[in-house]
Biopython code that builds the backbone (N, CA, C, O; Angstrom):
import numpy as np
from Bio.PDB.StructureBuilder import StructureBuilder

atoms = [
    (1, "UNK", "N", (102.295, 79.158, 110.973)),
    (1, "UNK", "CA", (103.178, 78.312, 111.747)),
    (1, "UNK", "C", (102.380, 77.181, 112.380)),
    (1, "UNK", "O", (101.242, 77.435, 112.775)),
    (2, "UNK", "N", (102.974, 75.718, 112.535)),
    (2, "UNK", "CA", (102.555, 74.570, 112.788)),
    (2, "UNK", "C", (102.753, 74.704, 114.378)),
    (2, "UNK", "O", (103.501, 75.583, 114.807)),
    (3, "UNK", "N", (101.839, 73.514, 115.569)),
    (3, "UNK", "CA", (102.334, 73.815, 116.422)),
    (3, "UNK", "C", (102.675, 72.061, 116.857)),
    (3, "UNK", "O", (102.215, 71.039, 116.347)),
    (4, "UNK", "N", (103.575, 72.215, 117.896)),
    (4, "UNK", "CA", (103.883, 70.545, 117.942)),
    (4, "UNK", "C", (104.095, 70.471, 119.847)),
    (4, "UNK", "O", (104.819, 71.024, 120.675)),
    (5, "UNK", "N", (103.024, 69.481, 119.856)),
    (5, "UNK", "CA", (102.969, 68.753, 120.841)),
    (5, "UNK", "C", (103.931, 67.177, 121.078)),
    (5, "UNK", "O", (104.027, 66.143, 120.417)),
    (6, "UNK", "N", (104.463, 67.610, 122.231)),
    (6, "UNK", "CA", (105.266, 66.405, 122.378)),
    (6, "UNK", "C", (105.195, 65.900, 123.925)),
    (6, "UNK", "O", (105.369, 66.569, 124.943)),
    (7, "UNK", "N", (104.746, 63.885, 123.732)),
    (7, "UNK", "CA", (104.051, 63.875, 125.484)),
    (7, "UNK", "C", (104.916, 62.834, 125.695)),
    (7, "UNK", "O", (105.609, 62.401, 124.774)),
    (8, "UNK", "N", (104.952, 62.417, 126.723)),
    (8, "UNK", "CA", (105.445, 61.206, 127.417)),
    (8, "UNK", "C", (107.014, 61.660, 127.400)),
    (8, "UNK", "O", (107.709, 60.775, 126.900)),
    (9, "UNK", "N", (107.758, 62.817, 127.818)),
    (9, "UNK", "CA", (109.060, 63.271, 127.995)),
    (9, "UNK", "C", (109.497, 63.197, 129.107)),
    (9, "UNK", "O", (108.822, 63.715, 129.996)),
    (10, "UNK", "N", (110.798, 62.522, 129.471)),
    (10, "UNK", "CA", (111.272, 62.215, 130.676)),
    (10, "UNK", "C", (111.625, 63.486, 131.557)),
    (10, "UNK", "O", (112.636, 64.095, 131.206)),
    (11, "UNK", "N", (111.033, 63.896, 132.489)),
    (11, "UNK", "CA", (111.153, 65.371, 132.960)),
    (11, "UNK", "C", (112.670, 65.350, 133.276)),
    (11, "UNK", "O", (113.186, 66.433, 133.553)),
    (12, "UNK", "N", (113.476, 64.188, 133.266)),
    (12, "UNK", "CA", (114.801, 65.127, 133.487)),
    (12, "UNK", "C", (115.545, 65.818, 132.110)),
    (12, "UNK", "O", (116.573, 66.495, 132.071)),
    (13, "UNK", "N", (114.589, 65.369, 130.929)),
    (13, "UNK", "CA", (114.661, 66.059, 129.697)),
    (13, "UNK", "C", (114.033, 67.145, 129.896)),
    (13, "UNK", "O", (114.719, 68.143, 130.114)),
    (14, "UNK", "N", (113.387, 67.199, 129.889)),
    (14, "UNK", "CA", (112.528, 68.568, 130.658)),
    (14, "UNK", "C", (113.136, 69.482, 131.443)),
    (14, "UNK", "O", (112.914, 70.658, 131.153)),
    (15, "UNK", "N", (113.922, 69.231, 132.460)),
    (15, "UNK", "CA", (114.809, 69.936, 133.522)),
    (15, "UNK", "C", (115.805, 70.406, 132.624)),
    (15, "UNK", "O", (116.053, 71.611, 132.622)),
    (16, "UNK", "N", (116.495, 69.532, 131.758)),
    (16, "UNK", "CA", (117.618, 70.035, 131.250)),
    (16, "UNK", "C", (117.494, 71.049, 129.769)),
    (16, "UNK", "O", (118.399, 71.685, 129.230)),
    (17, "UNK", "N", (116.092, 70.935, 129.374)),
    (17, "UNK", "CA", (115.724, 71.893, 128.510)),
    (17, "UNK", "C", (115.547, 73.404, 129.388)),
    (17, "UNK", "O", (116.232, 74.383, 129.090)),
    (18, "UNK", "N", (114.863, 73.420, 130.135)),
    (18, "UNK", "CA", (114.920, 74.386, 131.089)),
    (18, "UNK", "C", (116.068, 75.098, 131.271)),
    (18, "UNK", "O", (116.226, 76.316, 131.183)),
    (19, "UNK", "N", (117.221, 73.850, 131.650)),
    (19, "UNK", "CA", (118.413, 74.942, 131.978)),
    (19, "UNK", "C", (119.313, 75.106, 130.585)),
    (19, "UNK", "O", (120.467, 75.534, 130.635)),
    (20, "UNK", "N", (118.821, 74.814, 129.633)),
    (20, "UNK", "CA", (120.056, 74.946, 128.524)),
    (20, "UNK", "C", (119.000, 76.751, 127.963)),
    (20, "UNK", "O", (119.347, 77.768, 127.361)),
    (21, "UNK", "N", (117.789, 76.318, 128.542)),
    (21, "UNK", "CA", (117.143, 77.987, 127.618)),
    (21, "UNK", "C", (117.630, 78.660, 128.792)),
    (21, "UNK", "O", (118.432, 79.513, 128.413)),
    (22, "UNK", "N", (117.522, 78.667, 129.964)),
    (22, "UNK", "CA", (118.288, 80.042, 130.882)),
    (22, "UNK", "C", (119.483, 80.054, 130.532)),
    (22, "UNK", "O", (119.792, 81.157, 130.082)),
    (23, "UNK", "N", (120.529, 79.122, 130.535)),
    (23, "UNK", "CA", (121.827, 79.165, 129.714)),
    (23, "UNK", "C", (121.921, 80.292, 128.411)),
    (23, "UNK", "O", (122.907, 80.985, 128.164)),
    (24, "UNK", "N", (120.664, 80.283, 127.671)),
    (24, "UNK", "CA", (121.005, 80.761, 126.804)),
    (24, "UNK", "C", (120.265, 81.879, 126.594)),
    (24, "UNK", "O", (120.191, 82.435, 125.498)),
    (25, "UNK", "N", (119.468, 82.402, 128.021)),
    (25, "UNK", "CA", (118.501, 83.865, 127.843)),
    (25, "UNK", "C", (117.777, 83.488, 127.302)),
    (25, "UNK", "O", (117.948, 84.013, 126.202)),
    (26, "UNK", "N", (116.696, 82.669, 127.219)),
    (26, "UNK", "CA", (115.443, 82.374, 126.234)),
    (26, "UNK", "C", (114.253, 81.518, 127.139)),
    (26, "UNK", "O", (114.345, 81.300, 128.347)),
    (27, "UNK", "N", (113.259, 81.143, 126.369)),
    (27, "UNK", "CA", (112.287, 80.326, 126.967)),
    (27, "UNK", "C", (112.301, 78.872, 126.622)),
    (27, "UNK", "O", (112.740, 78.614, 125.501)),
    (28, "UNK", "N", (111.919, 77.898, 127.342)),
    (28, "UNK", "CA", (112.424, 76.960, 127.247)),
    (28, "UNK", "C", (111.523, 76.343, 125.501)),
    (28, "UNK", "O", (112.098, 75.593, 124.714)),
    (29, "UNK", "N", (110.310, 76.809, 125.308)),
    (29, "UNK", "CA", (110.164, 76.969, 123.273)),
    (29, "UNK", "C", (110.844, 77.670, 122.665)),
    (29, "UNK", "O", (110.535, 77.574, 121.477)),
    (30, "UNK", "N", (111.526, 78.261, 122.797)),
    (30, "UNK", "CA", (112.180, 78.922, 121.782)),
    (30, "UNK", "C", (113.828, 78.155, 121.688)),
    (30, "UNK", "O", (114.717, 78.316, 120.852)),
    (31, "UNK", "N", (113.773, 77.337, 122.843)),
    (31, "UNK", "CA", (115.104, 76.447, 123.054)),
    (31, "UNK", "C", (114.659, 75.046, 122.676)),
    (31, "UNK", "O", (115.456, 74.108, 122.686)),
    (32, "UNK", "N", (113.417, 74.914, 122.351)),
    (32, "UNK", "CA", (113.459, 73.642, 121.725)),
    (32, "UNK", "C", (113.181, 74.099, 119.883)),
    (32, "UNK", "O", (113.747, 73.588, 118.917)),
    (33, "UNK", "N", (112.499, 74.819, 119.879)),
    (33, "UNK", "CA", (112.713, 75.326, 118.403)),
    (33, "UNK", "C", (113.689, 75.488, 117.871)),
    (33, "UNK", "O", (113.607, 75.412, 116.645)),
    (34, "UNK", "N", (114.665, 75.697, 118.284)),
    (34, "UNK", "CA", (116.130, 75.740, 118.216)),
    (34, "UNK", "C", (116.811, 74.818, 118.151)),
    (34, "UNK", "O", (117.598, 75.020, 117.227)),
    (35, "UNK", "N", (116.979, 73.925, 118.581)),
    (35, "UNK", "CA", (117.653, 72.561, 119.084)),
    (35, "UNK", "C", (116.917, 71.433, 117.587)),
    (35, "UNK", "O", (117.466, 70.602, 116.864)),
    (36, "UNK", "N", (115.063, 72.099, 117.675)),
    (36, "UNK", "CA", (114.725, 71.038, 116.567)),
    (36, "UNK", "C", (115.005, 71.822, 114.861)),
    (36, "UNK", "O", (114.847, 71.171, 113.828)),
    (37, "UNK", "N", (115.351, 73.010, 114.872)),
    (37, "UNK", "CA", (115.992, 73.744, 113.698)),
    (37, "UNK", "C", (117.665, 73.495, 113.367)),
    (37, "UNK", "O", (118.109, 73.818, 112.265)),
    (38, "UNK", "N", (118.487, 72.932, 114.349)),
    (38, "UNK", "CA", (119.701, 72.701, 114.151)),
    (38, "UNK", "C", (120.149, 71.330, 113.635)),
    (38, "UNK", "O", (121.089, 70.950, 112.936)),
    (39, "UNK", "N", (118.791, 70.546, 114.440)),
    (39, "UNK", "CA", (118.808, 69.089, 114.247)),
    (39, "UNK", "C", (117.884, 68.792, 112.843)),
    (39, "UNK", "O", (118.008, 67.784, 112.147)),
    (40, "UNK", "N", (117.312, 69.462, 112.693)),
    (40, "UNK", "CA", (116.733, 68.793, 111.382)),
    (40, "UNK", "C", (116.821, 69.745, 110.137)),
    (40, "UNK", "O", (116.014, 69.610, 109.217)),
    (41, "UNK", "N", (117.760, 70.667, 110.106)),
    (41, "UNK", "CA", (118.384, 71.397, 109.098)),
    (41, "UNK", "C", (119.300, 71.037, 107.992)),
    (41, "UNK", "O", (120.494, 70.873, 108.245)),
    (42, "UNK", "N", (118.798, 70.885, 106.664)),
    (42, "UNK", "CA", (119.849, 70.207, 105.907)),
    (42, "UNK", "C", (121.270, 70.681, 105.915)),
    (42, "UNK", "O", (121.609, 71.862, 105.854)),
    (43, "UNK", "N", (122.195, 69.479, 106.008)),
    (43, "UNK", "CA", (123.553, 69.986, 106.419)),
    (43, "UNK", "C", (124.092, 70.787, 105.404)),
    (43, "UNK", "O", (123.597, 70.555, 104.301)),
    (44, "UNK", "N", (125.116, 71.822, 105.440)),
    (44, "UNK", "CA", (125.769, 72.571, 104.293)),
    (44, "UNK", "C", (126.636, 71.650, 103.539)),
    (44, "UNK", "O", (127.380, 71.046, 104.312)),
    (45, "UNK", "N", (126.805, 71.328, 102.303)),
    (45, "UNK", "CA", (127.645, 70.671, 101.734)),
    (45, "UNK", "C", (128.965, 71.248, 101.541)),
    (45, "UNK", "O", (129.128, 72.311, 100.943)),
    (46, "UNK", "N", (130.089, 70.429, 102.134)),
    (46, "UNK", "CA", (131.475, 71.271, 102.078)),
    (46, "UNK", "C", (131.506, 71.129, 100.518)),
    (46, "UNK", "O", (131.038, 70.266, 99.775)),
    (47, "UNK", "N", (132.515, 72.747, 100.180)),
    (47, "UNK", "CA", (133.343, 72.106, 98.983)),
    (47, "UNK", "C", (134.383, 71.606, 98.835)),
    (47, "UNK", "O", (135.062, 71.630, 99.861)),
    (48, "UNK", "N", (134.965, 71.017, 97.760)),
    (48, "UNK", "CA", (136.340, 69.947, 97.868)),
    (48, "UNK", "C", (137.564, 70.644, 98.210)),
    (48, "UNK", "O", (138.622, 70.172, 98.627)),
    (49, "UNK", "N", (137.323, 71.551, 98.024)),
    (49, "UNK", "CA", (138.934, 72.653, 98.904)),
    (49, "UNK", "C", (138.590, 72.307, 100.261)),
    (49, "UNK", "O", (139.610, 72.027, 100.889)),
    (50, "UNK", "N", (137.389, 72.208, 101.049)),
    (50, "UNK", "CA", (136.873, 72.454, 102.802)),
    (50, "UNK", "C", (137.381, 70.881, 102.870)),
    (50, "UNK", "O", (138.205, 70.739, 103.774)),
    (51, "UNK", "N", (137.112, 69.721, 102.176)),
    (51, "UNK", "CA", (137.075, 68.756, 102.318)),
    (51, "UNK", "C", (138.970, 68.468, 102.361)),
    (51, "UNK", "O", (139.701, 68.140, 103.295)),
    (52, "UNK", "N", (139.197, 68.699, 101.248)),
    (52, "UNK", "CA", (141.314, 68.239, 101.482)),
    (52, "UNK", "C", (141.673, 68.975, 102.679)),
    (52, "UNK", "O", (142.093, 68.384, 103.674)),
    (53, "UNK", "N", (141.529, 70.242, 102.636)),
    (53, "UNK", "CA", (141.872, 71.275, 104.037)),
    (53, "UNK", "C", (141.054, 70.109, 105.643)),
    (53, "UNK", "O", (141.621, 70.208, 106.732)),
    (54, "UNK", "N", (140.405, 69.615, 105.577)),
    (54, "UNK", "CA", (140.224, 69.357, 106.668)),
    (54, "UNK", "C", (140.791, 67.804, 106.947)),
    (54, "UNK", "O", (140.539, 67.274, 108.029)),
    (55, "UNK", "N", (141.529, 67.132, 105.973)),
    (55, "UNK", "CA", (142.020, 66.000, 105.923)),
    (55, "UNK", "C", (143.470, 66.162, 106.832)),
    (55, "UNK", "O", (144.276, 66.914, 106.285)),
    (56, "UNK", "N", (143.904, 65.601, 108.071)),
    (56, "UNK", "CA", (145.045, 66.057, 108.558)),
    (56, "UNK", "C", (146.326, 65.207, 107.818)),
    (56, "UNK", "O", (146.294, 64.251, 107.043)),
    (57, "UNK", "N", (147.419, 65.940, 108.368)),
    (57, "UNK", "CA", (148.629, 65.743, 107.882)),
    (57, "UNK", "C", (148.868, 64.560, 108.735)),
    (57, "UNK", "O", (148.649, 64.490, 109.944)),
    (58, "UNK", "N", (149.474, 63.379, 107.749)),
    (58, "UNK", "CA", (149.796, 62.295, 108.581)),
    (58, "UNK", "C", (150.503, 61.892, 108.103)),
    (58, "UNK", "O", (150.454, 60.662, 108.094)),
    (59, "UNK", "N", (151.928, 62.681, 107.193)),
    (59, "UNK", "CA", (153.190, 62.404, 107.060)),
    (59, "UNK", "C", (153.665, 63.204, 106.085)),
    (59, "UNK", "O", (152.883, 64.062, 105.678)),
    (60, "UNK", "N", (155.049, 63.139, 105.463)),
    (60, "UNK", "CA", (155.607, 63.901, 104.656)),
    (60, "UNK", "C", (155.100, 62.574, 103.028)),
    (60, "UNK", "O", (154.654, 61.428, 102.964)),
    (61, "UNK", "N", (155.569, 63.760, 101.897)),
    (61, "UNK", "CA", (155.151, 62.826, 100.285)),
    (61, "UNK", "C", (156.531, 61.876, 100.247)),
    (61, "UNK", "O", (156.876, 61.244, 99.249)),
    (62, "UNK", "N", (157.001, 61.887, 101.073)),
    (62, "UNK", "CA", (158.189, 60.406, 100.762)),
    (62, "UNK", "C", (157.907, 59.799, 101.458)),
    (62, "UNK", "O", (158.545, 58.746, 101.483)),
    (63, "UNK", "N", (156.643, 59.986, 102.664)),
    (63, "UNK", "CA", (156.369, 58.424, 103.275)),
    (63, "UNK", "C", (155.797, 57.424, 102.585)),
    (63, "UNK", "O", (155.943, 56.238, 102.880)),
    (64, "UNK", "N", (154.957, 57.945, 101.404)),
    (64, "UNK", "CA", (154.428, 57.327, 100.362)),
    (64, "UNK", "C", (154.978, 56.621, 99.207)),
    (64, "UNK", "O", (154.698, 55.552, 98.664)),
    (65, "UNK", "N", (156.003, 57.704, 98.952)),
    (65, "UNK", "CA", (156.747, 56.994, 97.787)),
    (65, "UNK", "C", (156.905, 55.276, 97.622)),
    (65, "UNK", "O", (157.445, 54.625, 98.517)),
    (66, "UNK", "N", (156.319, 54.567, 96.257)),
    (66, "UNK", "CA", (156.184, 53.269, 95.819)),
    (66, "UNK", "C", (157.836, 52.851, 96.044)),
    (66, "UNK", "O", (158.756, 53.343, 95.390)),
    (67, "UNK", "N", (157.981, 51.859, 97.093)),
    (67, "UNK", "CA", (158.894, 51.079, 96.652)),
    (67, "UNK", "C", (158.852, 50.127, 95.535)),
    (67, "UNK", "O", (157.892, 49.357, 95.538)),
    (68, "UNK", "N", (159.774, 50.018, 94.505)),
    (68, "UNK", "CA", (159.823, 48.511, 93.418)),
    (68, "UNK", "C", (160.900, 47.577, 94.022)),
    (68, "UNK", "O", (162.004, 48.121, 94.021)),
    (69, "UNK", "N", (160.894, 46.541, 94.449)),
    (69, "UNK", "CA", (161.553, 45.552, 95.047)),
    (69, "UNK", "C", (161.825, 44.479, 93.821)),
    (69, "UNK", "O", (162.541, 43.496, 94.011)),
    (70, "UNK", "N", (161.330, 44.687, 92.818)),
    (70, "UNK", "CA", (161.397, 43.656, 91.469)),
    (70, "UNK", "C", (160.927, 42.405, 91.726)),
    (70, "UNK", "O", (160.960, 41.545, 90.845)),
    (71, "UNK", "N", (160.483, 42.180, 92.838)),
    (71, "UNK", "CA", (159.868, 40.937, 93.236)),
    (71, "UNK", "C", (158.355, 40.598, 92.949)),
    (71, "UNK", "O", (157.943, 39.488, 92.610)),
    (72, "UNK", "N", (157.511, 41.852, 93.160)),
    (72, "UNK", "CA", (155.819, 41.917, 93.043)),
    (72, "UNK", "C", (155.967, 41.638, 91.531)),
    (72, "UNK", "O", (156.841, 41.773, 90.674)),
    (73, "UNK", "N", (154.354, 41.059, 91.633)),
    (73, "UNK", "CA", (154.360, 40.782, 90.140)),
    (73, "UNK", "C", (153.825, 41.615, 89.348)),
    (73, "UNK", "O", (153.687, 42.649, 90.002)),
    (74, "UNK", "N", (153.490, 41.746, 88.442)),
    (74, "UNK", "CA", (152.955, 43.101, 87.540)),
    (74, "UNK", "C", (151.648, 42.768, 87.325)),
    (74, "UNK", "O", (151.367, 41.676, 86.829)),
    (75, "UNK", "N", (150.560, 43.803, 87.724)),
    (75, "UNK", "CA", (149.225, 43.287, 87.740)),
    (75, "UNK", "C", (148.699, 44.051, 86.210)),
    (75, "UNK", "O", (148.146, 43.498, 85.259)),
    (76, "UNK", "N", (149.017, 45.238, 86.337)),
    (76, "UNK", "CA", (148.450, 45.630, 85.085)),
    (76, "UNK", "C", (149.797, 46.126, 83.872)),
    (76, "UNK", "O", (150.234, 47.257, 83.655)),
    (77, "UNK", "N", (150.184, 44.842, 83.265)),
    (77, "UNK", "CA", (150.936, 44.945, 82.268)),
    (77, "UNK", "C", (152.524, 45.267, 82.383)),
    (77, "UNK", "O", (153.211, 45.356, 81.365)),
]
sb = StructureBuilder()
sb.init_structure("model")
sb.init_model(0)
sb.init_chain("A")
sb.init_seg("    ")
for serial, (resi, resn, name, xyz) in enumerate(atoms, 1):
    if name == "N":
        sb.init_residue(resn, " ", resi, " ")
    sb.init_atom(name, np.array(xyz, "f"), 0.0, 1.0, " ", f" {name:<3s}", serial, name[0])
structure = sb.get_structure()
């Protein structure tokens, strides 16, 4: 295991690392190991079912329906 030094941190970053590891029963390294494992973890790729399912409903299929007014002109043929 690598070890990582990090300087010039604004101690109220510091303070608030502190209280997010008592928040969470831990030490305040093991709450930044954490924080830098969530943040630099490659994201899971949804699959295309996760992807339509998470698209919300923003009307019924006849709000869509093509009006023809016979007026537009015909672009493709």
């Amino acid at each position: 295991m690598a070890n990582l030094l990090v300087r010039n941190v604004d101690e109220s970053l510091v303070q608030s690392l502190r209280e997010r590891a008592a928040a969470h029963g831990r030490s305040a390294e093991a709450e930044h190991r954490d924080i830098l494992a969530k943040a630099l973890r490659t994201p899971k790729r949804k699959s295309f079912v996760e992807v339509l399912q998470s698209m919300p409903e923003v009307g019924e299929d006849s709000d869509f329906d093509r009006i023809d007014d016979g007026d537009a002109p015909r672009v493709f043929g």
